[in-house]
MARBA-3410 file (N, C-alpha, C, O; in Angstrom, 1 decimal):
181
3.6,68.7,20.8,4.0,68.1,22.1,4.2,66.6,21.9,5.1,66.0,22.5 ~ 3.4,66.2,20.9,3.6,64.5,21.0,4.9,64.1,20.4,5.4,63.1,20.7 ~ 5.4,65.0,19.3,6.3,64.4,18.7,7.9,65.3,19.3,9.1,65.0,19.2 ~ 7.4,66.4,20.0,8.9,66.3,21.2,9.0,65.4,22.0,10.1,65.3,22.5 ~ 8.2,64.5,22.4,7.7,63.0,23.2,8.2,62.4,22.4,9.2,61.7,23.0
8.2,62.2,21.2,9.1,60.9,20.2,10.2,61.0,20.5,10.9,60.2,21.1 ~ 10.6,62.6,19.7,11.7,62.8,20.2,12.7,62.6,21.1,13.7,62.1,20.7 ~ 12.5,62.9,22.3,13.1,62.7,23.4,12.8,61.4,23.8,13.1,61.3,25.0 ~ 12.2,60.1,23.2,12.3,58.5,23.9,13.0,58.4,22.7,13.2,57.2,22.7 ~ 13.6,58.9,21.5,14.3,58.2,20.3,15.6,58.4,20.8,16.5,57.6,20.7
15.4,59.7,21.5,17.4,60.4,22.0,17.9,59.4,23.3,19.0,58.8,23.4 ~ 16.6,59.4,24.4,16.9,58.4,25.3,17.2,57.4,24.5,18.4,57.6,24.2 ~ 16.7,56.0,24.0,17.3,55.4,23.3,18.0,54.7,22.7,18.1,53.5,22.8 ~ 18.7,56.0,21.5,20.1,56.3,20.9,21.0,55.9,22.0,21.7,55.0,22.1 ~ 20.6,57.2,23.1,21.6,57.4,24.0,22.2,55.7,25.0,23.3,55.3,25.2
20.9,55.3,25.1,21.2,53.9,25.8,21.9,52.8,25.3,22.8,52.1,25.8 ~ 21.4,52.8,23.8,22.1,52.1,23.1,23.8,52.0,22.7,24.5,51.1,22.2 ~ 24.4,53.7,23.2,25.5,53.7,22.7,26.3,53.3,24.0,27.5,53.0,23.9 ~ 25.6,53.4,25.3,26.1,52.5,26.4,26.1,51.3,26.7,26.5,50.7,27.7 ~ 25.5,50.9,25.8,25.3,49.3,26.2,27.0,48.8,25.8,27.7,49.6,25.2
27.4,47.4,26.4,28.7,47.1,26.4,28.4,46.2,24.6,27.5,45.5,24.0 ~ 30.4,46.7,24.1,29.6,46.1,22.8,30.5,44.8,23.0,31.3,44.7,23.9 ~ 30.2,43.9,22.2,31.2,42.5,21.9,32.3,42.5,20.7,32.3,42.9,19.5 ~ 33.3,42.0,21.4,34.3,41.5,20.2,33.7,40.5,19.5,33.3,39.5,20.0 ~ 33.7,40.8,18.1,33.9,39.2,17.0,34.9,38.7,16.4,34.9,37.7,15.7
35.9,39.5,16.8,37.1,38.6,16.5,37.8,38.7,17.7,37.7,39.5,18.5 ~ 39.1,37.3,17.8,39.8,37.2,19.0,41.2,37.7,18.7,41.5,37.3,17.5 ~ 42.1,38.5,19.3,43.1,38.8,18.5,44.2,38.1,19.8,45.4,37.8,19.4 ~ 43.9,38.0,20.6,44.5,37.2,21.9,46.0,38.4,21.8,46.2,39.3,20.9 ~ 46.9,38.2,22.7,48.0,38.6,22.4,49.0,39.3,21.1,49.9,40.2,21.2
48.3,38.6,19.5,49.2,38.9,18.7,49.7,40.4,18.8,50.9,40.6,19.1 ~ 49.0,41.4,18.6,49.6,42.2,18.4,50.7,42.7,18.9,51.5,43.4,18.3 ~ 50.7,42.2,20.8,52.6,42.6,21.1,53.1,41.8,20.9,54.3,42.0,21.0 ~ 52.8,40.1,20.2,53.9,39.0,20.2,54.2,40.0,18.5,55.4,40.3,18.2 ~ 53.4,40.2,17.7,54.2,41.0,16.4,54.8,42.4,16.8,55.5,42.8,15.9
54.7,42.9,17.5,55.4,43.7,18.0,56.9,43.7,18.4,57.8,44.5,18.1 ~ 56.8,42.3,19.3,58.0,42.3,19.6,58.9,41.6,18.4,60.1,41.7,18.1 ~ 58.2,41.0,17.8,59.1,39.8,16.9,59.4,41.2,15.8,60.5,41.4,15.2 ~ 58.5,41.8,15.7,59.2,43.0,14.6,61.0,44.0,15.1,62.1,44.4,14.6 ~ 59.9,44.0,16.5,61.8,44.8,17.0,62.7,43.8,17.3,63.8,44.1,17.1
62.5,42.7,17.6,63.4,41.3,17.2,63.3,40.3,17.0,62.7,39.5,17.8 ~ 63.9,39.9,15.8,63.1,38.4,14.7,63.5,37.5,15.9,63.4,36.3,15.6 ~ 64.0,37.8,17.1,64.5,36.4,17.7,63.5,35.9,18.1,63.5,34.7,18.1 ~ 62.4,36.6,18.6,61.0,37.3,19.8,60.3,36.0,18.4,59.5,35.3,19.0 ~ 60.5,35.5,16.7,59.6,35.2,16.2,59.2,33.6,17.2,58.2,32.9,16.8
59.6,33.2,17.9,59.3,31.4,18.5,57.9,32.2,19.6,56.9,31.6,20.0 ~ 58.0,33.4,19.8,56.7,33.9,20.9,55.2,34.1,20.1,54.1,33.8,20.5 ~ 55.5,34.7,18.5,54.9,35.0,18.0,53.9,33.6,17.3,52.7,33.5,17.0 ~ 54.8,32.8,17.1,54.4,31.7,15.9,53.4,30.6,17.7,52.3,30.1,17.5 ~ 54.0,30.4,18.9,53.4,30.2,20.2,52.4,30.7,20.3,51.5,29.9,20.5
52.0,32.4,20.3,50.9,32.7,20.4,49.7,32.6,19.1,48.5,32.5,19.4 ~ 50.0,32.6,18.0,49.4,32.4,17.0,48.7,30.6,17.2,47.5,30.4,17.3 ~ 49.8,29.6,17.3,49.9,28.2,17.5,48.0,28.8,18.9,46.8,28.7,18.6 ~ 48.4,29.2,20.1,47.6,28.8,20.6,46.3,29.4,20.5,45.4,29.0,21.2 ~ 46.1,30.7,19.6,44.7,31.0,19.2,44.3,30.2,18.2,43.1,29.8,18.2
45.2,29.6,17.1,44.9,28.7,16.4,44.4,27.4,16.9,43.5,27.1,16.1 ~ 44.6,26.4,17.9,43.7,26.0,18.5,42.9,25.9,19.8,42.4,25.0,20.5 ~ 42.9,26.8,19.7,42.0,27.4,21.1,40.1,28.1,20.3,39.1,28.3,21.0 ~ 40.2,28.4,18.9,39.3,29.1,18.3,39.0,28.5,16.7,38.4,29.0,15.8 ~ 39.8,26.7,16.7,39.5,26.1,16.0,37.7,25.8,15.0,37.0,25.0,15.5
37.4,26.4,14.2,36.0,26.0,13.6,36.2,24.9,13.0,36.5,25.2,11.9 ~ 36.2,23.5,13.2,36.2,22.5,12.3,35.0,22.3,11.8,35.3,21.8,10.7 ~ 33.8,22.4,11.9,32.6,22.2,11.6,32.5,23.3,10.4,31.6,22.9,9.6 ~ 33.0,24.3,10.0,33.3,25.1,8.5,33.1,24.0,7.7,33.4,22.8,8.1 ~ 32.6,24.2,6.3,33.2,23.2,5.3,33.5,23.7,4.4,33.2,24.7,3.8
34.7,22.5,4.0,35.7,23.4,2.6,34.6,24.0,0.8,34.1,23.4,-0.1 ~ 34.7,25.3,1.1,33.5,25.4,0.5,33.7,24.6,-0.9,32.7,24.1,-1.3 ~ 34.9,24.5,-1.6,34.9,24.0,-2.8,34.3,22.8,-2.9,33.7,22.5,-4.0 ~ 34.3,22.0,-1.9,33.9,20.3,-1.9,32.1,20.3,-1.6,31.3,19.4,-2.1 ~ 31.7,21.5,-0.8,30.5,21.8,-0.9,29.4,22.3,-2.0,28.1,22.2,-2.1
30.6,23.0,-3.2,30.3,23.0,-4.5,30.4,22.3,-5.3,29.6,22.4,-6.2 ~ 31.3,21.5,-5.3,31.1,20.0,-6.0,30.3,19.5,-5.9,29.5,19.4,-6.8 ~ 30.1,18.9,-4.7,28.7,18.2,-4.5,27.1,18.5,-4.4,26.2,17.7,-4.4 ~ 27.1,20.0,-4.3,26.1,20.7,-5.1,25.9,20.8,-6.5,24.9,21.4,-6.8 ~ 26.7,20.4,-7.3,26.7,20.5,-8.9,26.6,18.9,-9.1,26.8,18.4,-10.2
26.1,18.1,-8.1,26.0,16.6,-8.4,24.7,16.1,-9.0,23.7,16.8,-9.0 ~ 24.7,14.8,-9.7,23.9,14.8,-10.6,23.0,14.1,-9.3,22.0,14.9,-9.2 ~ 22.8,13.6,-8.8,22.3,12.8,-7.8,21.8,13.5,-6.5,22.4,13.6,-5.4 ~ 20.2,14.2,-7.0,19.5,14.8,-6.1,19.4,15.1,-4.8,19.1,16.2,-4.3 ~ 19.8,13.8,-4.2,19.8,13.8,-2.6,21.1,14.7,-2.3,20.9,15.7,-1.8
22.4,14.5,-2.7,23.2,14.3,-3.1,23.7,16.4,-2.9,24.7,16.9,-2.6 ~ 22.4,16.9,-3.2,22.7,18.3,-4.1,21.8,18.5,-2.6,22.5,18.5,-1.5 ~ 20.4,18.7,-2.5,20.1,19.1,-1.3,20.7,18.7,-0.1,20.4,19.5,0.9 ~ 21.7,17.4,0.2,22.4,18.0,1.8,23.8,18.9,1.4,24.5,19.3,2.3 ~ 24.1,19.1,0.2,25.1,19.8,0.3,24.4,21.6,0.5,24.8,22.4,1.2
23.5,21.6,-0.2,22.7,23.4,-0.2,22.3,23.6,1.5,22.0,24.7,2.0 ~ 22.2,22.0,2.3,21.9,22.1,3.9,23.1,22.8,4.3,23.3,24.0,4.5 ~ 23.8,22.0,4.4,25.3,22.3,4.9,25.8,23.8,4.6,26.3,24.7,5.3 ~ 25.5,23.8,3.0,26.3,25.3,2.7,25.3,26.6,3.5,25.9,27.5,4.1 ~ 23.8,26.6,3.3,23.5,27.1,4.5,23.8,27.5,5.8,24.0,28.6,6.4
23.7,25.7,6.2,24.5,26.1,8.1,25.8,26.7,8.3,26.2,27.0,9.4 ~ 26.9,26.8,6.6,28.2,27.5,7.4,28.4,29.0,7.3,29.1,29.8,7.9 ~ 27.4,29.1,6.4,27.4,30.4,6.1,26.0,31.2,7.2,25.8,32.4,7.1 ~ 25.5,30.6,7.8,24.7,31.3,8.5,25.4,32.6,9.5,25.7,32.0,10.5 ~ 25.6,33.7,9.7,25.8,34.5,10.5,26.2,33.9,12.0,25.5,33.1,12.6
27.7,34.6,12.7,28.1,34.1,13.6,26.9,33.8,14.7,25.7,34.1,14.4 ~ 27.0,33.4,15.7,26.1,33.1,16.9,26.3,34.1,17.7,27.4,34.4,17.7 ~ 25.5,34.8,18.5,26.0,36.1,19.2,26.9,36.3,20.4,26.4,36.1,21.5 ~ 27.7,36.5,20.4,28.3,36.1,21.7,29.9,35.5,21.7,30.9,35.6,22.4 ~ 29.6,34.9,20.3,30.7,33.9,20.2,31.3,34.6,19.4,30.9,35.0,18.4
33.0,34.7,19.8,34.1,35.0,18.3,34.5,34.4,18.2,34.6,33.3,18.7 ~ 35.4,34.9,16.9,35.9,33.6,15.9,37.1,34.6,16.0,37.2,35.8,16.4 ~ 38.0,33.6,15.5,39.6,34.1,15.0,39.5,35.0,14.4,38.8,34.8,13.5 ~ 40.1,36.0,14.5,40.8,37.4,13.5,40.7,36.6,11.8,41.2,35.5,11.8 ~ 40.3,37.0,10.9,41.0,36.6,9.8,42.9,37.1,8.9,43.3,38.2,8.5
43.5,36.1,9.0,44.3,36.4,8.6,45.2,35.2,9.4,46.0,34.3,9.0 ~ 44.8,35.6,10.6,46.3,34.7,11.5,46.2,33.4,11.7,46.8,33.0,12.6 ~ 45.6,32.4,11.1,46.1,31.1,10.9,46.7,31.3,9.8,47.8,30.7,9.8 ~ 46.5,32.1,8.5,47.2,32.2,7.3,48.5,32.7,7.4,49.3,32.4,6.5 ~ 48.8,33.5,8.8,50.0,34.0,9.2,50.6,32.6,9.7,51.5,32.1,9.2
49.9,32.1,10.6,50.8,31.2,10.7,51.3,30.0,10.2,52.1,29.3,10.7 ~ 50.5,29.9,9.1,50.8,28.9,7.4,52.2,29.2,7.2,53.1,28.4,7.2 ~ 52.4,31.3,7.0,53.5,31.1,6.2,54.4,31.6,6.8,55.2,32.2,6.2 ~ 54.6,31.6,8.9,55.7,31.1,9.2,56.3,30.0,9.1,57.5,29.9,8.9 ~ 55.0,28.7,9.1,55.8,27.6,9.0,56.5,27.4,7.6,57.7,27.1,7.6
55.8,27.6,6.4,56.4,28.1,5.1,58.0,28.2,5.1,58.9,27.7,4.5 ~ 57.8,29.2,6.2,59.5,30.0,6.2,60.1,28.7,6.9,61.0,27.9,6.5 ~ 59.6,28.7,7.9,60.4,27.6,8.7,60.9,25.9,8.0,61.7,25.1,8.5 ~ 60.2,25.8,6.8,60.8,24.5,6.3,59.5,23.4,6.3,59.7,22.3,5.9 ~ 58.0,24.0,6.8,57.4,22.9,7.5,55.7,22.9,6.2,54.5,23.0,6.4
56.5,22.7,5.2,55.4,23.4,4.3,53.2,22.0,4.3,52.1,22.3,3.8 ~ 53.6,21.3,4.7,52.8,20.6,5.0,51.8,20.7,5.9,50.7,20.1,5.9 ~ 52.4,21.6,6.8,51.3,22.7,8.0,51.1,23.3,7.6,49.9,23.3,7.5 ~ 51.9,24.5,6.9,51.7,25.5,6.4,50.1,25.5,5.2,49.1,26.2,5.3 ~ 50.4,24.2,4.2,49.1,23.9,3.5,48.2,23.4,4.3,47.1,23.7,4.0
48.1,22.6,5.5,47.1,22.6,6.1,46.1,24.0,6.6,44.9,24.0,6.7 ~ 47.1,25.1,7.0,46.8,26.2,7.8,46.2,26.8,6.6,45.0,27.1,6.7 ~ 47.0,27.1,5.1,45.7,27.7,4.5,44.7,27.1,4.2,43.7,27.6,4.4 ~ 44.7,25.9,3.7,43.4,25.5,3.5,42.7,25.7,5.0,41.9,26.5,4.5 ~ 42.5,25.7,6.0,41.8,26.0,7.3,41.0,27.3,7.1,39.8,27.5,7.3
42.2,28.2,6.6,42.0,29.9,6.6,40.9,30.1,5.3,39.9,30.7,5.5 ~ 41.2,29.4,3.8,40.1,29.1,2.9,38.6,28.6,3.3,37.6,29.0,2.6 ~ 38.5,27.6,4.5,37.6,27.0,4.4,36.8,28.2,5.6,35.6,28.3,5.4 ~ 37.2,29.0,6.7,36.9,29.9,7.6,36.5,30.8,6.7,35.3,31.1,6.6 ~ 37.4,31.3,5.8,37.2,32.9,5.2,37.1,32.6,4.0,38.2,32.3,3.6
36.1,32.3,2.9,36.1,31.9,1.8,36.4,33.1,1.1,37.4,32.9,0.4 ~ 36.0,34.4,1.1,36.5,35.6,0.8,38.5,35.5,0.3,39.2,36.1,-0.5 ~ 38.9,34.4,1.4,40.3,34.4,0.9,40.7,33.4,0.0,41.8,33.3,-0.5 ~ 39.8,32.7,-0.4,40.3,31.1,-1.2,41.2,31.9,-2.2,42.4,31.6,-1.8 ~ 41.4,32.7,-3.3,42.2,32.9,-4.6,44.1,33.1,-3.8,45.2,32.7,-4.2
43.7,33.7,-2.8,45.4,33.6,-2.4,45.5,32.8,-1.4,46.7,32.9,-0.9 ~ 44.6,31.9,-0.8,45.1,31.0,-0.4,45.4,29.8,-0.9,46.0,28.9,-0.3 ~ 45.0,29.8,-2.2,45.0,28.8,-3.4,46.6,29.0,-3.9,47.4,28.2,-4.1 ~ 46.7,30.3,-3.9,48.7,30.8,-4.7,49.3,30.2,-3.5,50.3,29.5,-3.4 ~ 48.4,30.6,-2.2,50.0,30.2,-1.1,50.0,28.5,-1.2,50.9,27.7,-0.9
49.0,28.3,-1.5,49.3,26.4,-1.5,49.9,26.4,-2.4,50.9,25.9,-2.0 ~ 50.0,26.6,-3.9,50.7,26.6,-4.5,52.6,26.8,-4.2,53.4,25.8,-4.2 ~ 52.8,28.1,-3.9,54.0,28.5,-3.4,54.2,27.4,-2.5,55.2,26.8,-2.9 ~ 53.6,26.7,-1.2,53.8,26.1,-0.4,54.6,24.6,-0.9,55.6,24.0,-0.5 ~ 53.6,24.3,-2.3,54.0,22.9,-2.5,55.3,22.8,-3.0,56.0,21.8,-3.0
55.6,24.2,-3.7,56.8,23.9,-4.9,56.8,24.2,-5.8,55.7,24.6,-6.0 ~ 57.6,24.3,-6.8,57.4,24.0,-8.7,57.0,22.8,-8.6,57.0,22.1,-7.6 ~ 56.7,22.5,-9.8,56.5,21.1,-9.9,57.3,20.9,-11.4,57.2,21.7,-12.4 ~ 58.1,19.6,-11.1,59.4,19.9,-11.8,58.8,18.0,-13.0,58.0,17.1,-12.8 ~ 59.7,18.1,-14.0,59.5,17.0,-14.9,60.0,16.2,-15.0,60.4,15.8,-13.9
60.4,15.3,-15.9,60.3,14.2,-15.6,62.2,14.2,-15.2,62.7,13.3,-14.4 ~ 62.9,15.1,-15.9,64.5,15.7,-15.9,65.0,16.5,-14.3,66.2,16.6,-13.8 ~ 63.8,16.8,-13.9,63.8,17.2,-12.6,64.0,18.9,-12.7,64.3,19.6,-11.8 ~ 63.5,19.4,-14.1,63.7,20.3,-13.9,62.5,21.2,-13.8,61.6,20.5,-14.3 ~ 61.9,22.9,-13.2,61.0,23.4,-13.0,60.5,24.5,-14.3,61.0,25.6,-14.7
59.4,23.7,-14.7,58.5,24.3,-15.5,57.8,25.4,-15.3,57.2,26.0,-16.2 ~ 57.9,25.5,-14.2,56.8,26.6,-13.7,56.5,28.1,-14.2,55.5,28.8,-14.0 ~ 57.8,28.4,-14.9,57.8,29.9,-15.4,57.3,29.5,-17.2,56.9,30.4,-18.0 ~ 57.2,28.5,-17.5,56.5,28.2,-19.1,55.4,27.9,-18.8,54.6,28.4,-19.6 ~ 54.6,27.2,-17.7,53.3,27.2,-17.7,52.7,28.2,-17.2,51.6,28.4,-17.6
53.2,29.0,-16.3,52.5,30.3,-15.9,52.5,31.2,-17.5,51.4,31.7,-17.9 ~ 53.4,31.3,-17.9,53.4,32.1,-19.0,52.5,31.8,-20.1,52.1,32.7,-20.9 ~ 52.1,30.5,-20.2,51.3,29.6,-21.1,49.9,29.9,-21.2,49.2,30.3,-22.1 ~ 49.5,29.7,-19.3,48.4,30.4,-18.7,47.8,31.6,-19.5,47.0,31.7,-20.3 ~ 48.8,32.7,-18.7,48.6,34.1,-19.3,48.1,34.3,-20.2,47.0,34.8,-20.3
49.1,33.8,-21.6,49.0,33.4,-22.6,47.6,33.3,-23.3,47.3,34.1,-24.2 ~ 46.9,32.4,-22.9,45.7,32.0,-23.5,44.7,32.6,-22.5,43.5,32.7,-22.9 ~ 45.1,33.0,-21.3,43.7,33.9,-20.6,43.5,35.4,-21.2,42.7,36.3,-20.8 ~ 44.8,35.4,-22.4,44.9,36.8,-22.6,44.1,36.9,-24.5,43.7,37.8,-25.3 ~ 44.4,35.8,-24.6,43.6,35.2,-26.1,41.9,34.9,-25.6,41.0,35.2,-26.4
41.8,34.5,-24.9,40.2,34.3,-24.7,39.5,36.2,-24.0,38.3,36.4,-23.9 ~ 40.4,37.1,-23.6,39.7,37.8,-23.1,39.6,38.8,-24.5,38.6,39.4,-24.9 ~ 40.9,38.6,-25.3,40.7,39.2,-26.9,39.2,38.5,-28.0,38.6,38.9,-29.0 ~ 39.1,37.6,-27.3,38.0,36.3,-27.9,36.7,37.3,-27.8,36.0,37.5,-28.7 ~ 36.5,37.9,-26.7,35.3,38.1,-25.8,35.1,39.4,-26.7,34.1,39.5,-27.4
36.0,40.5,-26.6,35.5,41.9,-27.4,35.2,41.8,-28.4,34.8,42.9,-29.0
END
């Protein structure tokens, strides 16, 4: 008898629990019909890059810190120096606040590389680095899209090196992984 009594306050509950109202943690505001429309017509893209523009600052985290510079300064020789950075890297990483969402991941990165397209490549690297320093999970491609963003980087002839040093790269990441076996 006692444990049909468990029973039935575990089912009650379950049961309550799956009525309770749940919360969004991410905001997706509009995008999905402003991509919607911009997909059935690229003209619709000035609605989409607007709606993006205003969750992007409307759900702004500036208080994130760029995690790389928080690793720098945790690898510092100068003690104080190392414990407020392990403070800080703490407080950004602590688990959202309840209640509160944050931006979708992805769509300030989306709207990096409209501006990309649009000519405006200086936003564009601001927006990923934003989207790196929110989603550290994304730093490796948002590191290529800054890359892509900035350019080749051309010599002193003006011309683009870029396909000899990538290949260069390769090259020796493919010699040190032969190194290792």
């Amino acid at each position: 008898m006692k444990s049909a009594n468990i029973l039935a306050a575990l089912a009650l509950m379950t049961g309550l629990a799956a009525c309770a109202p749940q919360q969004d943690i991410f905001v997706w505001g509009t995008y999905d019909q402003s991509l919607l429309d911009f997909y059935e017509d690229s003209a619709n893209g000035d609605k989409l890059v607007a709606e993006l523009e205003r969750l992007a600052i409307s759900y702004e985290d500036s208080a994130v810190p760029e995690l790389g510079e928080v690793l720098t300064r945790a690898s510092s020789e100068d003690r104080d120096t190392r414990r407020k950075a392990l403070v800080e890297a703490v407080g950004a990483f602590k688990p959202m606040e309840m209640g509160k969402a944050r931006l979708a991941p992805g769509l300030t990165a989306e709207l990096g590389y409209l501006y990309m397209q649009a000519g405006a490549p200086e936003k564009a690297i601001a927006l990923f680095k934003r989207e790196k320093r929110t989603w550290p999970e994304s730093a490796y491609f948002m590191d290529v899209m800054i890359r892509v963003a900035e350019g080749p980087k051309k010599d002193a002839a003006g011309e683009s090196k870029v396909i000899e040093a990538e290949a260069a790269r390769l090259r020796a990441a493919e010699q040190a992984r032969e190194k290792k076996k």
